[in-house]
C-alpha positions as a printed NumPy array, in Angstrom:
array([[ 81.152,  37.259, -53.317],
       [ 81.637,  33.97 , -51.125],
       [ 77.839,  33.074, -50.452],
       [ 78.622,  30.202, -48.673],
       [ 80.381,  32.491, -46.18 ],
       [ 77.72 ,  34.797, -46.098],
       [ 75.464,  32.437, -45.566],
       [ 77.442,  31.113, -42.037],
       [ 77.664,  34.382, -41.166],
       [ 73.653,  35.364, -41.349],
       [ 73.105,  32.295, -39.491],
       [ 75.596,  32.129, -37.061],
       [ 74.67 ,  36.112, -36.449],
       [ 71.667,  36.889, -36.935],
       [ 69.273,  33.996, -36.693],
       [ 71.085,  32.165, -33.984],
       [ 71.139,  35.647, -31.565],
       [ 66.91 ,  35.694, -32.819],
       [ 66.695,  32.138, -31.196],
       [ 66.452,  30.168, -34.339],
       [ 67.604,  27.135, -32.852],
       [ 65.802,  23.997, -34.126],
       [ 68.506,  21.955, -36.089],
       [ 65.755,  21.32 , -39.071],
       [ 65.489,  25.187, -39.277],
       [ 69.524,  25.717, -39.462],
       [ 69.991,  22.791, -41.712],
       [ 67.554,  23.838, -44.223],
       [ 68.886,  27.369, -44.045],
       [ 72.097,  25.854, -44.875],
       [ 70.976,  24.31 , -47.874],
       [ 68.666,  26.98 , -48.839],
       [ 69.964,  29.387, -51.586],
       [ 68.373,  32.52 , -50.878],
       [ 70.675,  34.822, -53.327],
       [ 68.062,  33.086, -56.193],
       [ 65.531,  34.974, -54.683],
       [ 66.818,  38.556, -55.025],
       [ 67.642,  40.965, -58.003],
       [ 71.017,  40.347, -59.434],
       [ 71.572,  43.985, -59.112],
       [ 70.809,  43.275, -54.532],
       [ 72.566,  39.818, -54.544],
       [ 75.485,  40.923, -52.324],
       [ 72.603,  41.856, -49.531],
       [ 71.004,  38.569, -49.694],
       [ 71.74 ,  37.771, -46.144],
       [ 72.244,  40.858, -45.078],
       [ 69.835,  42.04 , -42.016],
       [ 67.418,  44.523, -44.589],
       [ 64.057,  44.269, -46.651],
       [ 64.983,  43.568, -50.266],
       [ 62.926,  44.586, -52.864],
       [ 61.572,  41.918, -55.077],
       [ 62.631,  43.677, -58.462],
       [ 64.647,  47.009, -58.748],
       [ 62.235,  50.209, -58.968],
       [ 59.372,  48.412, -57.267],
       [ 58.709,  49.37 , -53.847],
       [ 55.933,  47.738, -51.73 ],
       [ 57.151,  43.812, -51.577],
       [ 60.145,  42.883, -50.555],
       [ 61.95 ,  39.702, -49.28 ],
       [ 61.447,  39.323, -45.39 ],
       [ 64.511,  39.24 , -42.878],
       [ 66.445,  36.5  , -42.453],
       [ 65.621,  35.911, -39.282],
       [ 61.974,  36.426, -39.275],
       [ 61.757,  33.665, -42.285],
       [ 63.597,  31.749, -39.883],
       [ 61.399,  32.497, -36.884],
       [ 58.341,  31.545, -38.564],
       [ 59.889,  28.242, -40.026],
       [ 60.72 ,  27.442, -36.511],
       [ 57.006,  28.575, -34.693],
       [ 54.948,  26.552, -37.65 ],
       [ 56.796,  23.103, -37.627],
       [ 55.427,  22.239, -40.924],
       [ 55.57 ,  18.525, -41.493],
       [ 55.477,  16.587, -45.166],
       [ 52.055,  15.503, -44.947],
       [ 50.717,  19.015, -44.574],
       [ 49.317,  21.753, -47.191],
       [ 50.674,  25.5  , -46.744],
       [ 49.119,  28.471, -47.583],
       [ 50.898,  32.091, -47.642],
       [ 49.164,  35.673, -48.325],
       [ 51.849,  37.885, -50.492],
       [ 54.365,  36.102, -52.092],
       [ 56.938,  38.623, -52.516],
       [ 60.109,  37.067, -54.537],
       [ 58.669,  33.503, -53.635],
       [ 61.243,  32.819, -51.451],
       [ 59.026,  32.249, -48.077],
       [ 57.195,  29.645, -50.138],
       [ 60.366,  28.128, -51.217],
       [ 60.835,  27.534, -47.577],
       [ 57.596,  26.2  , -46.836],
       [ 57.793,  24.078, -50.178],
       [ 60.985,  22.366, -48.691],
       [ 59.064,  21.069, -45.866],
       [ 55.366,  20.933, -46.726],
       [ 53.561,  17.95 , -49.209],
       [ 52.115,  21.773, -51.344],
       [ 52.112,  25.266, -51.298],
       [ 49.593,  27.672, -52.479],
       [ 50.646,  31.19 , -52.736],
       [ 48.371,  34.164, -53.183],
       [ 50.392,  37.585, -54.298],
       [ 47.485,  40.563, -54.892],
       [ 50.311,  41.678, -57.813],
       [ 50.124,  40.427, -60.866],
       [ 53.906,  41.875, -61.709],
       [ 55.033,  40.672, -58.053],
       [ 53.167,  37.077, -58.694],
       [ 54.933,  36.405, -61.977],
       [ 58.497,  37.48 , -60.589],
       [ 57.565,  34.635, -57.781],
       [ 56.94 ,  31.786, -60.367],
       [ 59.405,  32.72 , -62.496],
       [ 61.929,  32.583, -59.344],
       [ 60.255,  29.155, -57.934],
       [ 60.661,  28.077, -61.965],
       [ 64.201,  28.348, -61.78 ],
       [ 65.145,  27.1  , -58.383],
       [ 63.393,  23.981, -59.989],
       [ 60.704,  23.715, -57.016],
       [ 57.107,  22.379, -58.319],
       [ 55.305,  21.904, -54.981],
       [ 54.173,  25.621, -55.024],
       [ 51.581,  27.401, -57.281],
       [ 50.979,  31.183, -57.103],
       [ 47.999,  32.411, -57.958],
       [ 46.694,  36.506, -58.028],
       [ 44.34 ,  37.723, -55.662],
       [ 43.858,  39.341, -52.51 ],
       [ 44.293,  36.764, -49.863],
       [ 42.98 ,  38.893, -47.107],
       [ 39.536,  39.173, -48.751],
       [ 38.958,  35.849, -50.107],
       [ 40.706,  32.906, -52.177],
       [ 40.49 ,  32.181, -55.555],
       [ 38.524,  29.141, -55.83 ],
       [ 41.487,  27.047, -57.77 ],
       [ 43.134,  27.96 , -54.064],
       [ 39.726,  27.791, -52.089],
       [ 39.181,  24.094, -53.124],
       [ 42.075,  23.398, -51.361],
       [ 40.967,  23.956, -48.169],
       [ 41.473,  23.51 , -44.361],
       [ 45.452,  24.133, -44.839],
       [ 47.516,  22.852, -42.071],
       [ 50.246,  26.241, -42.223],
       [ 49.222,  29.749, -42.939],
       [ 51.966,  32.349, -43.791],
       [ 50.9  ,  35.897, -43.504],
       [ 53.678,  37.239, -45.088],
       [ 53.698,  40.81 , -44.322],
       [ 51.686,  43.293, -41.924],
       [ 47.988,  43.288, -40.89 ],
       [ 45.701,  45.458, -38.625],
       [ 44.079,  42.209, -38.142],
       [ 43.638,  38.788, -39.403],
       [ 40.633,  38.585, -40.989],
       [ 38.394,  35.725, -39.522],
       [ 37.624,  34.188, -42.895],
       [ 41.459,  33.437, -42.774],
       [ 41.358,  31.954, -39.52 ],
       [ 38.86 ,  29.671, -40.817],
       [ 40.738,  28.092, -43.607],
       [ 42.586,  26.286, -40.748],
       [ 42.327,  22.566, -40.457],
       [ 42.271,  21.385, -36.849],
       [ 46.031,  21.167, -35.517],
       [ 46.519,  24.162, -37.872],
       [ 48.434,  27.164, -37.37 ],
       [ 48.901,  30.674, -38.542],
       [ 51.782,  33.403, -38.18 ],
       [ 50.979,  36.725, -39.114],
       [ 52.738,  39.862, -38.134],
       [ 49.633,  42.037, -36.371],
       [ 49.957,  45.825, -35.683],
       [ 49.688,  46.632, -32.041],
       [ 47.588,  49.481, -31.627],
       [ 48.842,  52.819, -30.642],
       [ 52.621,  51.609, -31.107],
       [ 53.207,  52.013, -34.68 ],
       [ 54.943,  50.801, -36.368],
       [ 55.543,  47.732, -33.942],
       [ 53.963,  44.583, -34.58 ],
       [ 53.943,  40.925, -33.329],
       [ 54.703,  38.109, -35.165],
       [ 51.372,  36.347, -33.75 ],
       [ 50.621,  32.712, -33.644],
       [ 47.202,  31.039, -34.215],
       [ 46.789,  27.419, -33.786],
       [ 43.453,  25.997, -34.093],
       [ 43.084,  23.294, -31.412],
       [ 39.223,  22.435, -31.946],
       [ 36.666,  22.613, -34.298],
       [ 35.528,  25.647, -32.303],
       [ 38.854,  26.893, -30.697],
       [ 41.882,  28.78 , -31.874],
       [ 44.391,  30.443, -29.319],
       [ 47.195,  32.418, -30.155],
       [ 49.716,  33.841, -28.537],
       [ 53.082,  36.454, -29.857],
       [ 56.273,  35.228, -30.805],
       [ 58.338,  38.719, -30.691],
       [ 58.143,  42.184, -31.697],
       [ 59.211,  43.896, -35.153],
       [ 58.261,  45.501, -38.065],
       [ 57.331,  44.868, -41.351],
       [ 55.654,  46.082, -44.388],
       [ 52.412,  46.212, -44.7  ],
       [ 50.691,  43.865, -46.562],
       [ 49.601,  45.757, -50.173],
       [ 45.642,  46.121, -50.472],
       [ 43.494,  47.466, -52.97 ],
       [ 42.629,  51.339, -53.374],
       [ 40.292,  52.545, -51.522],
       [ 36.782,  52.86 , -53.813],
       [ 36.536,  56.782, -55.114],
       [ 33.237,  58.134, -54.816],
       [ 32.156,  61.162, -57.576],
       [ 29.348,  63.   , -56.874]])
């Protein structure tokens, strides 16, 4: 397969048509080699416009669109001086992104089996800005991630009925968040919603489009025996 074809091709016709138009973005995506990031047995769908699991069998994570990783490279800005953190790491490829552009990256995959299929993917590609750690990022950090905080960049990296507030709060001033947000009573759209704190005591946010994703994995439900 010609991935340097492909590649043009997802760029030129998908993300440019999705209004990924900042020249960082479409350079980076140029030099970006996504095809690392997917089973050898999905490579010929690497830039093709479909979820891709993160390991063959395993359903529930998967590698986002194209041109959503593109539209949230584009509404964050990240800059070199600032530290990134993403909820669900998938095949580690979003933080590969994010690593490209950001001083750090912490990662926080609630799969043990998905997190080590992300560090052994980031291993390879060579990047060592990013550490991946297990948890559930929507209910708290662990505290070798924690001590990290404010982070300038938050990735929610798959759906959300909400974003918790603790999460909000991990935001330095100037920070922002993109999360992709159910909207209630039109399942199963969502906006890709972004949060920028600009005080101490005020965040805005505002959506970026409509799509849909998968939702974000969270623990089972507590069973009660009587």
């Amino acid at each position: 397969m010609d991935f340097e074809k492909a590649r043009h091709n997802m760029i030129e016709q998908q993300l440019r048509p999705w209004l990924v138009s900042d020249p960082a973005v479409i350079e980076q995506l140029y030099a970006d080699r996504r095809e690392d990031f997917v089973p050898e047995a999905y490579r010929a769908l690497a830039f093709a416009d479909v979820e891709i699991p993160v390991a063959v069998g395993m359903r529930g994570a998967s590698l986002l669109p194209p041109k959503l990783e593109g539209r949230i490279l584009q509404a964050l800005a990240v800059q070199p001086h600032e530290r990134v953190l993403e909820i669900g790491a998938g095949s580690g490829h979003m933080a590969a992104l994010l690593a490209a552009r950001a001083k750090a990256v912490w990662s926080v995959e609630i799969d043990p089996a998905v997190a080590a299929i992300a560090r052994a993917n980031l291993e390879r590609a060579g990047i060592d800005n990013v550490r991946v750690e297990t948890g559930d990022g929507l209910a708290g950090l662990p505290a070798s991630v924690a001590n990290h905080a404010p982070f300038d960049a938050i990735v929610v990296s798959g759906g959300v009925n909400e974003v918790p507030r603790a999460l909000l709060d991990l935001l330095a001033v100037g920070g922002r968040l993109a999360a992709f947000v159910a909207l209630p009573g039109q399942a199963p759209t969502m906006a890709l919603r972004l949060f920028r704190r600009n005080a101490a005591d005020a965040i805005a946010s505002a959506d970026v489009l409509e799509t849909s994703v998968p939702f974000l994995k969270r623990p089972p439900a507590p069973r009660f025996a009587f």
